[in-house]
C-alpha positions in Angstrom: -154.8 64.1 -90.8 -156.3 65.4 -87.3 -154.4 64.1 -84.4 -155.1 63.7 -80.5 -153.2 66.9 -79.0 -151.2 65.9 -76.8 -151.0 69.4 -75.1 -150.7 73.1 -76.5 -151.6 73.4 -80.0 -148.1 74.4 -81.4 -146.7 71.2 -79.4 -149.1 69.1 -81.3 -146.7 67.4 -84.5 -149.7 67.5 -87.0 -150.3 71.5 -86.5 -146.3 71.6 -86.2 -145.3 69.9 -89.7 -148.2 71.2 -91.2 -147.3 74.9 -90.3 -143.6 74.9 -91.0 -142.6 72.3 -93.2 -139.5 70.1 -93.0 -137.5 73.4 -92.1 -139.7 73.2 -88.9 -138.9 69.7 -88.0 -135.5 69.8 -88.3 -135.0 72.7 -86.5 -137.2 71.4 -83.6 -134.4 68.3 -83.7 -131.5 71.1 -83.7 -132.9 72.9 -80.7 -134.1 69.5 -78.8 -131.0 68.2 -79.2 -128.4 70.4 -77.4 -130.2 73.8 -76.5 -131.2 74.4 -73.2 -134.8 76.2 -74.6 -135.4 72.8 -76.6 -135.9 70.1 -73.7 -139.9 70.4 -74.0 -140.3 69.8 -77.9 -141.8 67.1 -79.2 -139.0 65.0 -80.5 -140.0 61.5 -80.5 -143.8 62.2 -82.0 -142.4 64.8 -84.1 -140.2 62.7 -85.7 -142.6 59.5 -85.8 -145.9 61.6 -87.4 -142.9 62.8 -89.7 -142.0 59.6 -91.2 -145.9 58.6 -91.5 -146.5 61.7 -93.7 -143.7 61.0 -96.1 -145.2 57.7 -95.9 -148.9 58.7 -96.9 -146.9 61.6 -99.2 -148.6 64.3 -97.2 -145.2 65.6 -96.8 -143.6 65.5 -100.8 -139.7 64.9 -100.2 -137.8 61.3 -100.1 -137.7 59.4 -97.2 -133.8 58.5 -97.6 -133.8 62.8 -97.6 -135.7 63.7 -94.5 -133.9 60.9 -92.3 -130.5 62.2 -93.7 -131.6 66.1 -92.8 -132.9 64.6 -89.4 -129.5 62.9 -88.3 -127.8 66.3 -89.6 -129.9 67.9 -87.5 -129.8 65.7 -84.5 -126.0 66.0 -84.6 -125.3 69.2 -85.2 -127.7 70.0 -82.3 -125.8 67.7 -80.1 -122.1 69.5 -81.5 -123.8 73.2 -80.5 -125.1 71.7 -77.5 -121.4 69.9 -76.3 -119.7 73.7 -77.3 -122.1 75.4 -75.3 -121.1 73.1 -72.2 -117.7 73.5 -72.8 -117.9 77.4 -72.7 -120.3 77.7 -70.0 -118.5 75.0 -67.8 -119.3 74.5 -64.3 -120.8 77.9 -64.3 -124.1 76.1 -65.4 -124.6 73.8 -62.3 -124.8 77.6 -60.6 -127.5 78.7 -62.7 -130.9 80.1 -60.6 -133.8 77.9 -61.8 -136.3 80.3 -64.1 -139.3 79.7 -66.5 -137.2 77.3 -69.4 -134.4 76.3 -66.3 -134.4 74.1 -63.7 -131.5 72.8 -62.4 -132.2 69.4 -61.6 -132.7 68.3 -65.4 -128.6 69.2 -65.4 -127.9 67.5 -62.3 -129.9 64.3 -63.8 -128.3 64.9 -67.3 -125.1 64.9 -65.4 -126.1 61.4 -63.1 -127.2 60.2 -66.7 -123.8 61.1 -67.9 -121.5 59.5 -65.1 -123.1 56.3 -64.6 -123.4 55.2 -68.7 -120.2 57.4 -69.9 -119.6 57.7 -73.8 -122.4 55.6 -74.4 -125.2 57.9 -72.7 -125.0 59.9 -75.4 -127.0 57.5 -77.4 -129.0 56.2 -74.5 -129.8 59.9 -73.9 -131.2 60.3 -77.4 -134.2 57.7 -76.4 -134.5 60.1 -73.6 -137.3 62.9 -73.4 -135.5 65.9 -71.9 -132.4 64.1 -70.4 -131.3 64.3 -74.5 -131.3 68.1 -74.4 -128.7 68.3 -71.3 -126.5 65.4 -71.5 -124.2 67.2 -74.3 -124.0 69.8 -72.2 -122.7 67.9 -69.2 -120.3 66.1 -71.9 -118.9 69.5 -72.5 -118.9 70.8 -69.1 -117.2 67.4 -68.5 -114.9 68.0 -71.3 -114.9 64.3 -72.6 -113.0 63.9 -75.5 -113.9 65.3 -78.5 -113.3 62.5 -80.5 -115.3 60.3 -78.6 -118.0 62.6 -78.5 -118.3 63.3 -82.4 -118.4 59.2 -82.8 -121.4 58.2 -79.8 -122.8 61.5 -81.2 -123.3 60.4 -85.0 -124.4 56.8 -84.1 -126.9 58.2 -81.2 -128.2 60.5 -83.6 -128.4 58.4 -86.5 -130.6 55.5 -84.3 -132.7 58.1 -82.8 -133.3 60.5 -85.8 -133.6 58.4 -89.0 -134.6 54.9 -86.5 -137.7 57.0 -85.3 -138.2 58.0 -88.6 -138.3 54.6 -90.3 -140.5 53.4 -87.6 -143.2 56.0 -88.4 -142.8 55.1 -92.0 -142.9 51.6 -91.7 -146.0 51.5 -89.4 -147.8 54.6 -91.2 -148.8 51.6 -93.8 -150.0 49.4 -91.5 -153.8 50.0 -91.5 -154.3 49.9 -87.9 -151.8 52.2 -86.8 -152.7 54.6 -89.9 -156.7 54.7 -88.4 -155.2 55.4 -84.8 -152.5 57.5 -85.3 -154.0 59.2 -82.5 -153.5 56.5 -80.2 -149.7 55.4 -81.5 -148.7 59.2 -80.8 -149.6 58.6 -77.3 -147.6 55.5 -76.9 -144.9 56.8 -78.4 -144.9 59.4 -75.7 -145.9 57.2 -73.1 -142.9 54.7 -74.2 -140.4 58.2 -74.0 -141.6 58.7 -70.3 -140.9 54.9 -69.2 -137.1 55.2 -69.1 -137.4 58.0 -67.0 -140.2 56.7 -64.6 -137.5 53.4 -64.3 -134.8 56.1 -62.9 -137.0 57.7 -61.1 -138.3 54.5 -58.8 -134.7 53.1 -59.1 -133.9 56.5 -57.0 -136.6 56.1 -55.3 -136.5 52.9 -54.0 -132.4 53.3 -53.4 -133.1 56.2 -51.3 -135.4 54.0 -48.8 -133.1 51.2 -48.9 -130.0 53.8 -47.6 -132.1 55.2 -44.9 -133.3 51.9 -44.0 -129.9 50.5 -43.3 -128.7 53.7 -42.2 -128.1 53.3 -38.1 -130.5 56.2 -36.1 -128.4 58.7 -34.3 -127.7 57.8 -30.6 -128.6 54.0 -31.0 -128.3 52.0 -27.6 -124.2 50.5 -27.4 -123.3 53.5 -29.8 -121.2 56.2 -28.2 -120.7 59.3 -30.6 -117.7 58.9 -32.3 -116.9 55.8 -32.2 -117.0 52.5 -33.7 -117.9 48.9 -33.7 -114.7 47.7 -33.3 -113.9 49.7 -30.2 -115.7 47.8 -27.7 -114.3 44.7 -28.7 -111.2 45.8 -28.5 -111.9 47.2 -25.0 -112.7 43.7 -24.3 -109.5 42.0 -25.5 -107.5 44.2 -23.6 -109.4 43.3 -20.2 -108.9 39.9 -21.0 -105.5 40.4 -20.8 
């Protein structure tokens, strides 16, 4: 099957499965899922081309066995990724940005984090690159363990074996089997919306604050103090 590469060669899921096997997928979904190095794999096409090509039986194992590896791998990549956080600690949001770092995918991963809780550990998993770092922050945040292990299992469950089944299932509809090309790219294109939502969200929050923000040194302002003064002032020379 030749597929549309959707940017180097060895990020392409075709050249990908067909050079390494299962073995390759899963550990792509180990190191996606919780290592810092893993936030620019191809997770979501990965997985979809996978479940086409056990559909088409261009990869030989059982469907019921590759999503069950998958969600193995997707949460055991979460667990290294929540140990790692919990080691490293606050020590990461320090971290100098290099090649495979920057530090505002942990300071979004940690936004991310705060604002859904437990539960943005399965959001996350939908989640191109925010995935990757929001274990961390649960372990820098040192959230419950128990939690964790629970949202992580049911994230990675949806994400790994639902992507899975969703290749498989559409891998034998004709259409999408004579376009695979084209269903790759919506699948990434579909990863990137959540994160172009935030990002205008942000956006468009940010405007709003410095809109009603008042400008330094506005007439009836005096530095330091407020509203309420001057009519205050005014009660008392009424008196």
């Amino acid at each position: 099957m030749n597929t549309l590469a959707l940017g180097p060669q060895w990020l392409d899921p075709d050249y990908l499965i067909a050079t390494f096997g299962l073995i390759g997928v899963l550990v792509i979904v180990f190191a996606e899922s919780g290592l810092l190095i893993g936030f620019f794999l191809p997770g979501d096409s990965l997985l979809f081309t996978t479940g086409l090509l056990v559909t088409t039986n261009k990869l030989d194992r059982p469907l019921w066995l590759v999503c069950c590896l998958v969600v193995l791998a997707a949460v055991l990549g979460d667990q290294a990724g929540y140990l790692f956080g919990r080691k490293v600690g606050p020590s990461l949001f320090k971290r100098p940005d290099s090649r495979l770092f920057k530090q505002e995918n942990v300071e979004k991963a940690h936004e991310f984090f705060e604002k859904y809780g437990p539960k943005s550990l399965i959001l996350a998993r939908f989640v191109p690159i925010v995935r990757t770092f929001t274990p961390i922050v649960a372990g820098v945040s040192r959230m419950n363990y128990r939690s964790f292990l629970v949202f992580n299992v049911i994230g990675g469950a949806l994400w790994g074996a639902g992507v899975t089944l969703l290749g498989a299932v559409l891998g034998n509809v004709e259409f999408v089997h004579k376009n695979i090309e084209m269903m790759l790219v919506a699948i990434v294109l579909v990863s990137v919306v959540p994160i172009a939502i935030e990002f205008l969200r942000a956006r468009g929050k940010a405007k709003k604050e410095a809109t009603e923000a008042p400008a330094p040194g506005a007439p009836g302002t005096a530095p330091g103090s407020t509203s309420a003064e001057p009519s205050r002032r005014g009660r008392h020379a009424k008196r």
